[in-house]
C-alpha positions as CSV (number, residue, x, y, z in Angstrom):
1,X,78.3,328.3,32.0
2,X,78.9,326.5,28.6
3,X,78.6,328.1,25.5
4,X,76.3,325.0,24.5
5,X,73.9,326.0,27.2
6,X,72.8,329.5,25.6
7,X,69.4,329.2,23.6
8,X,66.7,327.4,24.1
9,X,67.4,325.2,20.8
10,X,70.6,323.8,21.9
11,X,70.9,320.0,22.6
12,X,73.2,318.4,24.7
13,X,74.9,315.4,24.0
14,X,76.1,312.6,26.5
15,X,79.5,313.4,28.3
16,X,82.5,311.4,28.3
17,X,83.8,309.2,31.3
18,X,85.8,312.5,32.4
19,X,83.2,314.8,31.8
20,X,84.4,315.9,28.4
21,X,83.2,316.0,24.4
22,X,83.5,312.3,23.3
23,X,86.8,312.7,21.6
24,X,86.2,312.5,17.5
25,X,87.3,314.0,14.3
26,X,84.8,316.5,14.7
27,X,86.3,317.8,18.1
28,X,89.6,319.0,17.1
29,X,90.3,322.0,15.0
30,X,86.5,322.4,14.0
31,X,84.6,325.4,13.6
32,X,81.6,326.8,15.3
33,X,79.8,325.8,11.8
34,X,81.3,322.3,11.8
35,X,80.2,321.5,16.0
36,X,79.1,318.4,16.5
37,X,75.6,319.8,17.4
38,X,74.9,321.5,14.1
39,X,75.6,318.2,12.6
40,X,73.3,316.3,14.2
41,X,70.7,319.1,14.2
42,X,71.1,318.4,10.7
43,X,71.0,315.2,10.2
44,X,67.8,315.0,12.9
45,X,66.2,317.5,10.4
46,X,66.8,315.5,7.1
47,X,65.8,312.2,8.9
48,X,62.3,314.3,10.2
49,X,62.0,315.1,6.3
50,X,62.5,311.4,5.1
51,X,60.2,310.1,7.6
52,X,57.6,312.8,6.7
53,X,58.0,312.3,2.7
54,X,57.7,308.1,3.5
55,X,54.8,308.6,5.5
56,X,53.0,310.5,2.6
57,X,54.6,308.2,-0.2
58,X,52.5,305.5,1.8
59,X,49.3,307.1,2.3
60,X,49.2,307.7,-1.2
61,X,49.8,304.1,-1.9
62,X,47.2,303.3,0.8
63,X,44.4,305.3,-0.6
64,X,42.9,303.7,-3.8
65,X,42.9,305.5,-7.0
66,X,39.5,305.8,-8.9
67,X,39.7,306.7,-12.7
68,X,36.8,307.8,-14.1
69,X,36.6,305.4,-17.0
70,X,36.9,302.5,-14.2
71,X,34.7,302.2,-11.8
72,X,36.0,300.6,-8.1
73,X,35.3,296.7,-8.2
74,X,33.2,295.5,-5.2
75,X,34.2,291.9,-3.4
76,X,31.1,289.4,-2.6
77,X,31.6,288.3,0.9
78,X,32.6,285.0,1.7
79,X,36.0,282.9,1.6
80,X,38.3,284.0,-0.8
81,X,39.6,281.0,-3.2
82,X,42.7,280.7,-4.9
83,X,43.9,278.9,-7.5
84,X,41.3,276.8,-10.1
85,X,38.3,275.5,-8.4
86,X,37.9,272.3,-8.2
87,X,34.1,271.5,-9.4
88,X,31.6,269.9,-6.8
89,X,29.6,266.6,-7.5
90,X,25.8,267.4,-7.1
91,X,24.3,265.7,-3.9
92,X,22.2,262.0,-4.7
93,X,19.3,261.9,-5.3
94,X,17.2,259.9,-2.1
95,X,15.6,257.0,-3.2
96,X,12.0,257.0,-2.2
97,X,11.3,254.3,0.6
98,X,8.2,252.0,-0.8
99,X,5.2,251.5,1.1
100,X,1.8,249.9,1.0
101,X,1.6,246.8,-1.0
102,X,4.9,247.9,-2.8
103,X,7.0,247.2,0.4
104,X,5.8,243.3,0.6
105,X,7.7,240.8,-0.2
106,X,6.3,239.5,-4.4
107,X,4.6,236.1,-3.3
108,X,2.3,238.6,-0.8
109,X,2.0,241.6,-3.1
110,X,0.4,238.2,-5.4
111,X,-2.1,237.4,-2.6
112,X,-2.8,241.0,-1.7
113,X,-3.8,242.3,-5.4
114,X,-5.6,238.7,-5.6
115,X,-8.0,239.2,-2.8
116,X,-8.3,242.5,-3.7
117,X,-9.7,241.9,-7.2
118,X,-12.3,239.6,-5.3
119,X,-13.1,241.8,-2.9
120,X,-14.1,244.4,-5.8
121,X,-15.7,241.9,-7.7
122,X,-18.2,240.8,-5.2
123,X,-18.6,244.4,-4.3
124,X,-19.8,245.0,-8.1
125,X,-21.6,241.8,-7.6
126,X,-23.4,243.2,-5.0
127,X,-24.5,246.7,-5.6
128,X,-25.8,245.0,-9.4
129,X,-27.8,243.0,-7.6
130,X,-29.4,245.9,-5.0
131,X,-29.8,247.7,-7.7
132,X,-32.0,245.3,-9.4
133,X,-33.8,244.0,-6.9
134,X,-35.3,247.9,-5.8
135,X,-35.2,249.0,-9.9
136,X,-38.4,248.7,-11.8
137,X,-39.3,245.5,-12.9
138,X,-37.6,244.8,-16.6
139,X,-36.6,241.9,-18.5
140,X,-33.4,240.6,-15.9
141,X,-35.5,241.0,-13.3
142,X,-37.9,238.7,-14.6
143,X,-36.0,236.0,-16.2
144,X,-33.5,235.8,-13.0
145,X,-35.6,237.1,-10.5
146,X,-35.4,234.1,-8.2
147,X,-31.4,234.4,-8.2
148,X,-31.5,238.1,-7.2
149,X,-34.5,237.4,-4.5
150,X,-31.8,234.7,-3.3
151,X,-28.4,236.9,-3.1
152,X,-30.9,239.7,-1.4
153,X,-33.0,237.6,1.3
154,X,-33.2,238.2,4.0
155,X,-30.1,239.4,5.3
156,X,-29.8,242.5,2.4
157,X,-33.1,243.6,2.4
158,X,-34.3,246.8,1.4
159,X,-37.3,248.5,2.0
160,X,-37.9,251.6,0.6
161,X,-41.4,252.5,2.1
162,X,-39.7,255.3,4.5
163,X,-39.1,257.4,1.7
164,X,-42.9,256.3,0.0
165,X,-45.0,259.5,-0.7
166,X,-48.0,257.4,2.2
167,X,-45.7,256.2,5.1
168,X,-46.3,252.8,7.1
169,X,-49.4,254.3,9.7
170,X,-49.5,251.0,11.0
171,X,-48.1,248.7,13.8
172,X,-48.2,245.6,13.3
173,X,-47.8,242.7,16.3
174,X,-47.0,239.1,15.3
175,X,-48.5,236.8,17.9
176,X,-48.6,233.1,18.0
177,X,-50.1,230.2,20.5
178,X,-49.5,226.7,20.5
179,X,-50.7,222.9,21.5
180,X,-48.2,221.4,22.8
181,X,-47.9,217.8,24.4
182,X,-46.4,217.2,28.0
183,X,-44.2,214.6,29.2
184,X,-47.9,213.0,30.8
185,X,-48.9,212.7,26.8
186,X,-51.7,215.3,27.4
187,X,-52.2,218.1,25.0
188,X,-52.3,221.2,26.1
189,X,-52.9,225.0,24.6
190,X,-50.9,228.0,25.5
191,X,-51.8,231.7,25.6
192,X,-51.2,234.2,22.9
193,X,-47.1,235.1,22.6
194,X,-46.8,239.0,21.3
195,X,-43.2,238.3,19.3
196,X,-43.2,241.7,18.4
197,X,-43.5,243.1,21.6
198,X,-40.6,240.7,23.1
199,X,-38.7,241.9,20.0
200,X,-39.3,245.7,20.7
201,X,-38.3,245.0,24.3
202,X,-35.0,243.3,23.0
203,X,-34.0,246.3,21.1
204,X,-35.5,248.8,23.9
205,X,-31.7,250.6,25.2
206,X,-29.7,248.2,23.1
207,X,-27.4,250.4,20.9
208,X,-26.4,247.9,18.8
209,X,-29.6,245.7,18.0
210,X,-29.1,242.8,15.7
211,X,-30.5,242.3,12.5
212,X,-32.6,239.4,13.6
213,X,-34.1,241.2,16.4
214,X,-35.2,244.1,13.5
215,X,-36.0,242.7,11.1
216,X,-36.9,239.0,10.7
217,X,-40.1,238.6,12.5
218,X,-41.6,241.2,10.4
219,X,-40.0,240.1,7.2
220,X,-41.3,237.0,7.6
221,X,-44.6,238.1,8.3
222,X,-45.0,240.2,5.1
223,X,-43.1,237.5,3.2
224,X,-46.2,235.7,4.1
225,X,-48.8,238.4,3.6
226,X,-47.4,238.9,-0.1
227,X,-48.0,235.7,-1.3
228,X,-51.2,234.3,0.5
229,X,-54.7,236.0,-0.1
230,X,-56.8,237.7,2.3
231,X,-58.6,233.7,2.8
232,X,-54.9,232.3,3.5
233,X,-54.7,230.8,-0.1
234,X,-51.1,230.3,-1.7
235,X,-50.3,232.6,-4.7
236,X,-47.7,232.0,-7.1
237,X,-44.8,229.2,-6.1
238,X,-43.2,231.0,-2.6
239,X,-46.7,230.4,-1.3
240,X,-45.6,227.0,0.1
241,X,-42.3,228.7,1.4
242,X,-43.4,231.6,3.2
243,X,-46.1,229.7,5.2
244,X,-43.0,226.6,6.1
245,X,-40.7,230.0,6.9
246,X,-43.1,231.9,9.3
247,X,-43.9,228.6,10.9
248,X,-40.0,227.5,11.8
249,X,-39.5,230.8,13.1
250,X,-42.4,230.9,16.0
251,X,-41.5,227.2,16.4
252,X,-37.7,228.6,17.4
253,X,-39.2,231.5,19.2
254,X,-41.8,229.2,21.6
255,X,-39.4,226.5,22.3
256,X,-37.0,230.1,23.5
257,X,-39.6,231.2,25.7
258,X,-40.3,227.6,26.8
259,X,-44.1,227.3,26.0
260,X,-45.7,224.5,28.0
261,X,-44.0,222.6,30.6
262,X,-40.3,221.3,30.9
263,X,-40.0,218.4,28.4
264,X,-43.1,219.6,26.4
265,X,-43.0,219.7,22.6
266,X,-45.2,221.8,20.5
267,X,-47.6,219.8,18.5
268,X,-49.0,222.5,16.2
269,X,-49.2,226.1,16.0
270,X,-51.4,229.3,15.3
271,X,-50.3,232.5,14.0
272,X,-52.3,235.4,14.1
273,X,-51.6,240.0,13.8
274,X,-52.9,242.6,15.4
275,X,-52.9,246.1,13.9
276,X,-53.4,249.2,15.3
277,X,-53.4,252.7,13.6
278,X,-50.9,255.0,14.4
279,X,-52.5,258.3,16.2
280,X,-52.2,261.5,13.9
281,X,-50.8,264.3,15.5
282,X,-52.9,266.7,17.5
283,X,-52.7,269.6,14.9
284,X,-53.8,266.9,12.2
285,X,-57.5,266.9,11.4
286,X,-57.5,263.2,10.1
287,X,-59.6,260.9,11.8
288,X,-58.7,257.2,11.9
289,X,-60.1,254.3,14.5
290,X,-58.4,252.8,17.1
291,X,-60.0,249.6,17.1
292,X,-57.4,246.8,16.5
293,X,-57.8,244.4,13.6
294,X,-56.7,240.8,14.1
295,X,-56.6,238.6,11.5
296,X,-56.0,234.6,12.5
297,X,-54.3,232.4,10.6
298,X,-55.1,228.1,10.7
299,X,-53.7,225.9,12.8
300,X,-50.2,224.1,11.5
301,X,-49.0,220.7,11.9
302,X,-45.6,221.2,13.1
303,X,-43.1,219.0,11.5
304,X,-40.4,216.8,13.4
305,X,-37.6,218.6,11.5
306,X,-38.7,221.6,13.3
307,X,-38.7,220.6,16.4
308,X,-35.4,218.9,16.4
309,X,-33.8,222.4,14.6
310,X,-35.6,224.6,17.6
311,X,-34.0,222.1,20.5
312,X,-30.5,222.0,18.3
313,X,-30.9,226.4,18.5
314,X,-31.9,226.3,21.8
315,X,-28.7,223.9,23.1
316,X,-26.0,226.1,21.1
317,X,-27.7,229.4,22.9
């Protein structure tokens, strides 16, 4: 057994191509103390030192050093740049996108504010003139009452009677008859027409009823009523031209309902209303009559012009 073998510190190195030391300086004429294996023990021990000190000389380096008159400076997240920044534009501002009138071309923008500034006008044309025709009477309303009764009649009536402190308790039924003359040349007389009721029946389910069917029978039956006494006598000027009124618009209304025979024409006409009370209610202890009260009107020479404007009506229809 080698000497090199004895301990259980000793090392062995790599044998020559013989099985002998690697030849050196070291081999010949050396000491136990100068052996190859002491030397490299040592030199394995200072390198095991080295590597140790290097290893603590870089964790010192690793670990950061806090002073306590500075404190540790804290990164913000986020890319790191070097170098001077380069400064950033800010973003345009969006131009708002015009709309309305603004977006149209000028000549239309001209037209639009145009008709516009009509539109208003005869809107404050309009109320002004409402608003007279229901206010109190007052000194317009008397020197230009005939141009507001104009702008108002008949298709912008008002009637404020819903809203009186004695409601209508009436209804009221227009009727008319008339003479008329055949084709033969006889004259003839018809029965009693109730307007009102073929009115009421026009509007009976219709949800849009026209203004005519509403309203102009009956307008032109108080139109009438206002300016004629109780013996039929004209009062004041519109006398003449609420009695001409009432009478083209049962002329219109007979030649509709074709009163007399094919081909006749109406010669002259009666006019005549029947009123009835309305009923109170049950729990009402008011007691009114239920007789109807007729009142008759003369009989009127029906122009040509009238006759010739009912058959022109009556051909558009």
């Amino acid at each position: 057994m080698d000497a090199y073998d004895e301990g259980s510190k000793a090392r062995h190195l790599p044998d020559g191509p013989d099985g002998s030391l690697p030849e050196g300086p070291a081999s010949a004429g050396s000491t136990p103390d100068s052996t190859p294996c002491a030397d490299q023990e040592s030199t394995d021990q200072e390198s095991t030192d080295q590597e140790s000190v290097g290893e603590e000389s870089t964790d010192q380096e690793s670990v950061p050093q806090h002073h306590d008159s500075q404190a540790p400076t804290v990164q913000a997240p986020g890319p790191q740049v070097s170098g001077p920044q380069a400064p950033t534009a800010d973003p345009p501002v969006p131009v708002p996108t015009p709309t309305g009138i603004a977006s149209l071309p000028l000549r239309s923008q001209i037209v639009a504010a145009l008709a516009l500034a009509v539109v208003a006008v005869v809107a404050c044309v309009h109320l002004g003139m409402v608003f007279l025709h229901v206010a109190p009477s007052n000194t317009v309303t008397k020197q230009h009452g005939r141009a507001i009764d104009d702008w108002i009649y008949p298709e912008f009536e008002q009637n404020w009677k819903l809203f009186a402190p004695n409601p209508l308790q009436q209804n009221i039924d227009v009727q008319v008859r008339a003479q008329v003359r055949g084709a033969d040349g006889g004259i003839t007389e018809t029965g009693w027409y109730d307007l009102s009721a073929l009115d009421g029946a026009a509007i009976d389910g219709n949800l849009l009823p026209s203004h005519t069917q509403q309203n102009e029978l009956r307008r032109a039956w108080d139109f009438y009523i206002g300016t004629h006494d109780n013996d039929n006598h004209p009062v004041g000027l519109r006398g003449d031209l609420s009695q001409r009124y009432l009478r083209r618009i049962v002329v219109l209304r007979l030649d509709r309902e074709g009163a007399g025979s094919k081909g006749a024409v109406v010669e002259s006409v009666q006019v005549r209303s029947r009123t009835t009370n309305v009923p109170p209610p049950k729990w009402s202890e008011e007691q009114v009559s239920d007789t109807p009260v007729l009142r008759e009107l003369p009989w009127w020479t029906v122009p040509e012009e009238d006759v010739t404007d009912a058959r022109t009506e009556a051909s558009a229809g």
